[in-house]
MARKEFI-985758 format. One record per residue: residue in one letter; x negated, y, z negated of N, C-alpha, C in turn. Coordinates in nm, 2 decimals. Atoms other than C-alpha are relative to their C-alpha. Example, Ala and Ser with C-alpha at 12.3 -4.5 7.8 and 13.67 -1.06 7.14 Angstrom:
MARKEFI-985758
A:-0.09:-0.12:0.00:-1.23:-0.45:-0.78:-0.09:0.12:0.00 .
S:0.09:-0.11:0.00:-1.37:-0.11:-0.71:0.08:0.11:-0.08 .
//
This chain:
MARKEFI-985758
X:-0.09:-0.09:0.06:-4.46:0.02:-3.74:0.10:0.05:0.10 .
X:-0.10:-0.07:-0.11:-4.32:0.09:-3.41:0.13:-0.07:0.03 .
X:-0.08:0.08:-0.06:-4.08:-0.19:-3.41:0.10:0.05:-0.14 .
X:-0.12:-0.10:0.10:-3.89:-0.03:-3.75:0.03:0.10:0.07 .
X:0.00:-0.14:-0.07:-3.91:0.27:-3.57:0.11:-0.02:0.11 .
X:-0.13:0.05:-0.06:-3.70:0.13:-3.31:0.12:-0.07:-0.04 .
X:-0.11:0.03:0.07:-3.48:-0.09:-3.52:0.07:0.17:-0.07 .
X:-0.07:-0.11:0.06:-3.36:0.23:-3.71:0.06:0.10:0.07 .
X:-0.05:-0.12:-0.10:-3.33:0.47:-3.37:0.13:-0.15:0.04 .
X:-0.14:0.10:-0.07:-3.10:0.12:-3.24:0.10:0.02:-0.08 .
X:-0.07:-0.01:0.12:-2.94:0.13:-3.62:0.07:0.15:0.04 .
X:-0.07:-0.20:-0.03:-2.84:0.56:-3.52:0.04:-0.05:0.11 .
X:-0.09:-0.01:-0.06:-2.75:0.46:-3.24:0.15:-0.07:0.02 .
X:-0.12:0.14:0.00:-2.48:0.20:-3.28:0.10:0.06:-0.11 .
X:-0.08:-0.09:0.10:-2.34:0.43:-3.60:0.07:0.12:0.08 .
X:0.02:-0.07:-0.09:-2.35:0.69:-3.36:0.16:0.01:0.07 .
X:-0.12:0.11:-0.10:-2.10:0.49:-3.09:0.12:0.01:-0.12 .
X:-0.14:-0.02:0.09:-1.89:0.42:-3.39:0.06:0.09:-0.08 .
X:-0.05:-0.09:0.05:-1.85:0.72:-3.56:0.09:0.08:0.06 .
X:-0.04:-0.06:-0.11:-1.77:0.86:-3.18:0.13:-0.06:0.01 .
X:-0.17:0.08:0.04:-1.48:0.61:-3.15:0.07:0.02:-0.07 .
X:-0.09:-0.04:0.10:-1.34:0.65:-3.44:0.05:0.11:-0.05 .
X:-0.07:-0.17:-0.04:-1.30:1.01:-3.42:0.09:-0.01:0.12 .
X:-0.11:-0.01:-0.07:-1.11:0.94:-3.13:0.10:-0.06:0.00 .
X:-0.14:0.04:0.02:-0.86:0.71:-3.25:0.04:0.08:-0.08 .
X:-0.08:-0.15:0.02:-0.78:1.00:-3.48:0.03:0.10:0.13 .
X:-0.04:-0.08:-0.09:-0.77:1.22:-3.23:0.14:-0.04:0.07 .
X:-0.10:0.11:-0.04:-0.54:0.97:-3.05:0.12:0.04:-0.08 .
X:-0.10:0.04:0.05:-0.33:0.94:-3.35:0.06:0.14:-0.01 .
X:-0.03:-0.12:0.02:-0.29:1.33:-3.39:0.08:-0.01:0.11 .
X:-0.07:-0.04:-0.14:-0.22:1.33:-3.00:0.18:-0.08:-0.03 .
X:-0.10:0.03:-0.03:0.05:1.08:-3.02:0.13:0.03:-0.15 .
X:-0.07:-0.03:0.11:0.21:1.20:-3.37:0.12:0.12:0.06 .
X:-0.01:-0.08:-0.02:0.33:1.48:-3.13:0.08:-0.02:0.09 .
X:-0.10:0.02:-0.10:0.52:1.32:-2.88:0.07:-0.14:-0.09 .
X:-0.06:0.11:0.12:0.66:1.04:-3.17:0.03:-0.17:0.12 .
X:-0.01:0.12:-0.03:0.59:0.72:-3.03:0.08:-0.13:0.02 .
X:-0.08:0.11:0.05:0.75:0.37:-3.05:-0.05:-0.02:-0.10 .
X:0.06:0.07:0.14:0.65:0.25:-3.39:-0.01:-0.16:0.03 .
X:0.02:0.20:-0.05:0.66:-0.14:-3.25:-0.09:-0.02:0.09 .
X:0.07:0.01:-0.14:0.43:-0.04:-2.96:-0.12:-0.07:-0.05 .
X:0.09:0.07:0.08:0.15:-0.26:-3.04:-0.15:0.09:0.02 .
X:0.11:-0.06:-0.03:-0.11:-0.01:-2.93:-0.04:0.10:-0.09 .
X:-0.02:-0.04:0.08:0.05:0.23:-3.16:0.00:-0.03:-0.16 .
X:0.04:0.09:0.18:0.04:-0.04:-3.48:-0.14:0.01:0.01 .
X:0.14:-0.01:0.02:-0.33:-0.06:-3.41:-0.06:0.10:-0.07 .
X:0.06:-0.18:0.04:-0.42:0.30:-3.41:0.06:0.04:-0.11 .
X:0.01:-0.01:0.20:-0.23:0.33:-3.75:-0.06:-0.09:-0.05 .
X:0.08:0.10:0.09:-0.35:0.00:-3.91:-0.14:0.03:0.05 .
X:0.11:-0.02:0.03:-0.70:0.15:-3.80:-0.05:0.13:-0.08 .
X:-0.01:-0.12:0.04:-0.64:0.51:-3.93:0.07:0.05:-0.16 .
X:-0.07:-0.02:0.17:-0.39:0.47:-4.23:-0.10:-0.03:-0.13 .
X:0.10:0.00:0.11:-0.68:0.33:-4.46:-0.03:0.10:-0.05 .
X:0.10:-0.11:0.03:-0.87:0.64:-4.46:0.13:0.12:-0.02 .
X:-0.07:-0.08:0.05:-0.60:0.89:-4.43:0.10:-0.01:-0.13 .
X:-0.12:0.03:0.11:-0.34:0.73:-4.71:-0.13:0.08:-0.14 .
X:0.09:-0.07:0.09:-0.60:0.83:-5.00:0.00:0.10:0.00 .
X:0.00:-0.15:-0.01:-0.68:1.16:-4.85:0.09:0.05:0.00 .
X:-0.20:-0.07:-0.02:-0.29:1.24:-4.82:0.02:0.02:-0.17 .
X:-0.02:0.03:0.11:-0.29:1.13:-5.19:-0.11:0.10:-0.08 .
X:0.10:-0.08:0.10:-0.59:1.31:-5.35:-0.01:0.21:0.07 .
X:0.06:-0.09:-0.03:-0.59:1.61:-5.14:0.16:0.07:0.08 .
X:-0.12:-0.02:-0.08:-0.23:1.73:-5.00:0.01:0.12:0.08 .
X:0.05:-0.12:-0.16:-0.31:1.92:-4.68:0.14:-0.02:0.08 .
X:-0.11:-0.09:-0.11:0.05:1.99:-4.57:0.04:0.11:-0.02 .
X:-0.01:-0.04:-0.05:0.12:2.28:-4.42:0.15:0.05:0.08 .
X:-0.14:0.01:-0.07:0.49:2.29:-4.36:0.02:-0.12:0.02 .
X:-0.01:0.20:0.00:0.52:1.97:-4.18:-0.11:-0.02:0.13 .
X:0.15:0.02:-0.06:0.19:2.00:-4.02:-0.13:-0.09:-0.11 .
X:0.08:0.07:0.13:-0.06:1.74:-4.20:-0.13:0.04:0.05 .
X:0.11:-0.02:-0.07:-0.42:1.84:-4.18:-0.11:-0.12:-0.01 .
X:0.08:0.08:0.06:-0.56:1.53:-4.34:-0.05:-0.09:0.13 .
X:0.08:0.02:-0.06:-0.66:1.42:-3.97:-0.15:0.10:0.06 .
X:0.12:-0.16:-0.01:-0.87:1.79:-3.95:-0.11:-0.07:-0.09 .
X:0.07:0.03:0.10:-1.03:1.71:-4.27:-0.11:-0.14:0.07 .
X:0.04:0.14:-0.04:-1.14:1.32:-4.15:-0.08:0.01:0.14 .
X:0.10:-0.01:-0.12:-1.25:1.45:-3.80:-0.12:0.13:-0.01 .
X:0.11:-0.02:0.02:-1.49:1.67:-3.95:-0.09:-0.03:-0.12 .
X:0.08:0.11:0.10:-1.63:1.43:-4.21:-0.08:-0.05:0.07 .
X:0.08:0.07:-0.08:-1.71:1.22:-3.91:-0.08:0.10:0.11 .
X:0.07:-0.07:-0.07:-1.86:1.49:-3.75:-0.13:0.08:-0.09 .
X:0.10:-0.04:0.10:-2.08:1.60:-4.07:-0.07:-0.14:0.00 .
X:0.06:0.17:0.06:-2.19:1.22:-4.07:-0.06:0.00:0.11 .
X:0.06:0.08:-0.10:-2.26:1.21:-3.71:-0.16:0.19:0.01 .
X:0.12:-0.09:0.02:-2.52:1.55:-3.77:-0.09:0.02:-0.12 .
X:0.12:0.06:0.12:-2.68:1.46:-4.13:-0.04:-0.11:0.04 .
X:0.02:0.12:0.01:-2.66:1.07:-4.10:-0.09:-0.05:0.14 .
X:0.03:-0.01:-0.16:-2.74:1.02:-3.72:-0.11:0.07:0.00 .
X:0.11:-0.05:-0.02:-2.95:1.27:-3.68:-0.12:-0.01:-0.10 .
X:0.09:0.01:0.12:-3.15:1.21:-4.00:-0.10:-0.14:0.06 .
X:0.09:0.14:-0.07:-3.21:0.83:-3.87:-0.11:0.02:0.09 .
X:0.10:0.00:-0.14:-3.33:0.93:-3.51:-0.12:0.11:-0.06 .
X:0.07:-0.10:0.02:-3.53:1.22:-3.68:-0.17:-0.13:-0.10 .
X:0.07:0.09:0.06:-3.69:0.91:-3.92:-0.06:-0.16:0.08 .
X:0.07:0.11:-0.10:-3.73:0.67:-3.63:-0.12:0.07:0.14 .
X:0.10:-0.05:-0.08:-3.90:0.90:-3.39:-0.18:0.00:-0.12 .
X:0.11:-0.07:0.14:-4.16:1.01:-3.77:-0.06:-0.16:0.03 .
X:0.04:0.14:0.05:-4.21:0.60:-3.76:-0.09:-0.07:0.15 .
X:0.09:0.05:-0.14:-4.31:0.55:-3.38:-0.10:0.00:0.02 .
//
């Protein structure tokens, strides 16, 4: 049983990692929305083509502006932060129960 037990703490942790990333290319994209970037910079197409997915919807179903402040990265970095304290921590709490 101890080898689920560890597949599932490896499984949290690798969610974990990515949940952590991808909070920070939001963050990223917040940061750089602020100093208005190149739009051709290819570092800058990434971090939108990895970020517009998720925010385009939420802009659409949920219209969190603010003047001309959007909050629909707020919203998104604490989703992944509710995910990484239910989801995450639920796993390692069910892989330690399994050891």
């Amino acid at each position: 049983m101890f080898v689920a037990g560890n597949l599932i703490y490896a499984l949290a942790k690798i969610v974990d990692i990515v949940l952590s990333a991808y909070m920070w290319v939001f963050i990223i994209r917040a940061v750089l929305s602020w100093v208005s970037p190149d739009p051709y910079n290819p570092i800058v197409r990434v971090i939108h083509g990895l970020t517009e997915p998720v925010l385009s919807p939420l802009r659409r179903k949920l219209p969190l502006y603010a003047g001309s402040i959007d909050f629909s990265i707020v919203v998104v970095v604490l989703i992944i932060v509710f995910l990484q304290y239910f989801v995450v921590r639920s796993l390692f709490e069910l892989a330690v129960r399994m050891s």
